[in-house]
C-alpha positions, 0 to 999 in steps of 0.5 A, spaced: 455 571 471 455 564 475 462 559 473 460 556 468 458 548 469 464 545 464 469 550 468 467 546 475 471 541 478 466 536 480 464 535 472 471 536 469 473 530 474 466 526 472 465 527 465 470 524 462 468 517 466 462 518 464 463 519 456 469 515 456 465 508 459 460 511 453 464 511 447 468 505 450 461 501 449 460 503 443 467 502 439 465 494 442 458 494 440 460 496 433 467 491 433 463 485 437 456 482 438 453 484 445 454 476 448 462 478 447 460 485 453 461 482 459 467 480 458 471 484 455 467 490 459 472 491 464 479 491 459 485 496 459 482 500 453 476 502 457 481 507 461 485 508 455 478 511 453 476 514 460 483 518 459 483 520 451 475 522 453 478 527 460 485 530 453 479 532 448 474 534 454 480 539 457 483 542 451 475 543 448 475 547 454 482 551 453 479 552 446 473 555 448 476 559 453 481 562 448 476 563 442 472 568 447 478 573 447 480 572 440 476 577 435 470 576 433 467 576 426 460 580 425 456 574 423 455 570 430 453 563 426 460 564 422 463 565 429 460 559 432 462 555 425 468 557 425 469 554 433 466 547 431 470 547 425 477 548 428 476 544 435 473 538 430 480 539 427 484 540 433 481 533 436 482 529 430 489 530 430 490 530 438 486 523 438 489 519 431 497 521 435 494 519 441 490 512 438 497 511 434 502 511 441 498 507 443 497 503 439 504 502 437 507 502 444 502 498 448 499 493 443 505 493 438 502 495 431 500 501 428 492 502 428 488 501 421 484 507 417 478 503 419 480 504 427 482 511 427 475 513 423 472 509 428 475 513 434 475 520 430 468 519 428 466 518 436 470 523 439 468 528 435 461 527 436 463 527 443 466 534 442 461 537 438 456 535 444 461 539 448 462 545 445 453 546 443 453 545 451 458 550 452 453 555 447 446 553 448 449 556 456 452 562 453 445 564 449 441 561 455 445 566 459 445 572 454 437 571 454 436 571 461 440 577 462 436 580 456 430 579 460 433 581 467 435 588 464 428 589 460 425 588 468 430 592 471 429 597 467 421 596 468 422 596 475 425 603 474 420 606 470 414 603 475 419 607 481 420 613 477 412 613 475 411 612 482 416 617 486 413 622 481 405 620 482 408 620 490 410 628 489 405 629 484 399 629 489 404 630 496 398 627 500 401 630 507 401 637 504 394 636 501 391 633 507 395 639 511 391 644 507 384 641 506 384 640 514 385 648 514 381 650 508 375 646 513 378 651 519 377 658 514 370 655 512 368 656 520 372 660 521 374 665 516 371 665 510 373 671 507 380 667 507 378 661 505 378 663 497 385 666 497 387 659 500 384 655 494 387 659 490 394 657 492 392 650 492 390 650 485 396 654 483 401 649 486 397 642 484 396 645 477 404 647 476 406 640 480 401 636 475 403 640 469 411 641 471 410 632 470 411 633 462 416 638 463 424 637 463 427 643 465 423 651 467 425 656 468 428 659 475 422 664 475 417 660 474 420 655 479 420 662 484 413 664 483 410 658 485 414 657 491 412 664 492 404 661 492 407 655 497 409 660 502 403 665 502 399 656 503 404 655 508 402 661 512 396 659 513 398 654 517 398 654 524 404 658 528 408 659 521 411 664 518 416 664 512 419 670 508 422 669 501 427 674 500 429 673 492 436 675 491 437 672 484 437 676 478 439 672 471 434 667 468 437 660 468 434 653 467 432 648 473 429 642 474 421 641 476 419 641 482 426 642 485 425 648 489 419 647 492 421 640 494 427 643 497 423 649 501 418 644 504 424 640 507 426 646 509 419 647 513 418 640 515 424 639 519 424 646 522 421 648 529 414 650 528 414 657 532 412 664 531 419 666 529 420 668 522 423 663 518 427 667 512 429 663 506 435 667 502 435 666 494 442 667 491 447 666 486 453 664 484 457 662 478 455 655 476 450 655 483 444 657 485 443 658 493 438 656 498 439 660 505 436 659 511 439 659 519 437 652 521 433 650 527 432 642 526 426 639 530 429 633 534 425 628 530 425 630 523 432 633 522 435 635 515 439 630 512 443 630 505 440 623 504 432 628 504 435 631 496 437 624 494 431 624 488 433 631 486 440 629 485 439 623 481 435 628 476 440 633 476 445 629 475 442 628 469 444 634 466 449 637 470 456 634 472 456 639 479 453 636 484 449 637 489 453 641 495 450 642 502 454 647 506 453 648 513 455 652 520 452 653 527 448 659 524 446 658 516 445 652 511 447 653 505 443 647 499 447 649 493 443 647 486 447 648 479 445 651 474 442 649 468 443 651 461 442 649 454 448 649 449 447 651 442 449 645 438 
């Protein structure tokens, strides 16, 4: 939050000139007529209101700033009754002392009921104004954070709509295929089925894994079995998939697919055969391969930043990458559901 405009020095020092040469105005418009102004406008009680005005606006401040860490009440009209009752309080009784010295110092005698209920009544208001100016900032503030929050949090739902539509559709791998599906029509149009096979069984599991939270390690496993047999079907590939998981757990959607075609997109396209490990751990399961990074397009752990904010979500491991001159490892947690 910005410094609030009564704590800036440029108003502390101006405001109370300001208020002050008002009240100052009006305590002589109520005592004398307005031909009596230009003479005496410019008298010494005109500081003594200037200075009075700076000694309420400044332990109005004070005030403020210790009624924000004394408890609160439920009830926020109570609080704020209860702010303007005791700086109405307090203010009184600073300016009849104040009034009373100077009276008696200065002027020689002690000032009347009607003078101290004259200056009361005006310094009051001045604090009242004082402290709903403080207040109408404070719910101003409090408003537009509401509102900046609510947007925010618009904002995340549109970017996380939007990311998952982005991995929805997958528009390279889709391109990708529909550009060797026209080849295998020409070409090989005995292949050409068991292609659109895959494609469908993979773009039915992305769409209908967007209204799932979690699946299960299996069916992740089986689809990306589907995305191998598709990537094989592309030009000088050649991936094999060995599954050494044997237990049953929870995974997020589209984690597993999303972290081989990385594995595919940043490795070198070659007629080598690119074996991807599947294993596990106790608390990981594990992604193994030996890397061959293309020089442009290279590995990167900021490639699994959106699954890590996913996972994050449900498990306190963290996503790992362990690397050496001849394998990578991507470790994943496994995830669980605890019986309540």
């Amino acid at each position: 939050m910005k410094k609030l405009f009564i704590h800036k020095p440029l108003f502390r020092l101006l405001s109370p000139v300001f208020s002050g040469a008002v009240i100052y105005l009006l305590i002589l418009l109520v005592n004398n007529n307005v031909s009596q102004l230009q003479e005496q406008f410019l008298g010494e009680e005109l500081y003594v209101c200037i200075g009075l005005s700076y000694i309420v606006q400044e332990f109005s401040r004070i005030l403020l700033i210790l009624f924000k860490k004394v408890p609160k009440l439920e009830s926020i009209l109570l609080n704020i009754g209860l702010q303007i009752i005791v700086s109405l309080f307090l203010c009184i009784i600073i300016v009849s002392v104040s009034i009373t010295v100077y009276y008696k110092q200065v002027l020689g005698f002690s000032p009347n009921s009607e003078e101290l209920w004259l200056f009361n009544s005006v310094f009051s208001v001045v604090t009242l104004i004082y402290i709903l100016l403080f207040i109408s900032n404070q719910y101003l503030h409090k408003t537009n954070t509401e509102k900046l929050f609510k947007e925010q949090e618009i904002k995340q739902i549109i970017e996380a709509d939007f990311i998952d539509f982005k991995q929805g559709i997958n528009p390279k791998l889709l391109f990708e295929s529909l550009e060797v599906l026209l080849i295998l029509i020409q070409q090989e149009k005995n292949k050409a089925d068991d292609f659109i096979d895959y494609l469908a069984t993979i773009y039915r599991y992305i769409l209908s894994s967007n209204k799932k939270q979690l699946v299960t390690i299996e069916e992740e496993i089986e689809i990306v079995n589907e995305l191998i047999n598709l990537f094989n079907y592309l030009p000088y590939r050649n991936i094999v998939l060995i599954n050494e998981i044997v237990s049953n757990f929870l995974t997020v959607p589209k984690s597993l697919l999303f972290v081989i075609e990385q594995i595919v997109r940043t490795t070198i396209t070659s007629s080598l055969i690119l074996e991807i490990s599947l294993k596990e751990e106790e608390n990981y399961w594990v992604i193994e391969y030996s890397p061959n990074d293309k020089i442009t397009t290279q590995f990167k752990p900021e490639n699994l930043k959106e699954i890590e904010r996913v996972f994050s979500i449900y498990s306190t491991y963290e996503i790992q990458i362990e690397e050496t001159s001849a394998m990578r490892k991507i470790l994943l947690p496994k995830l669980t559901i605890e019986k309540a």
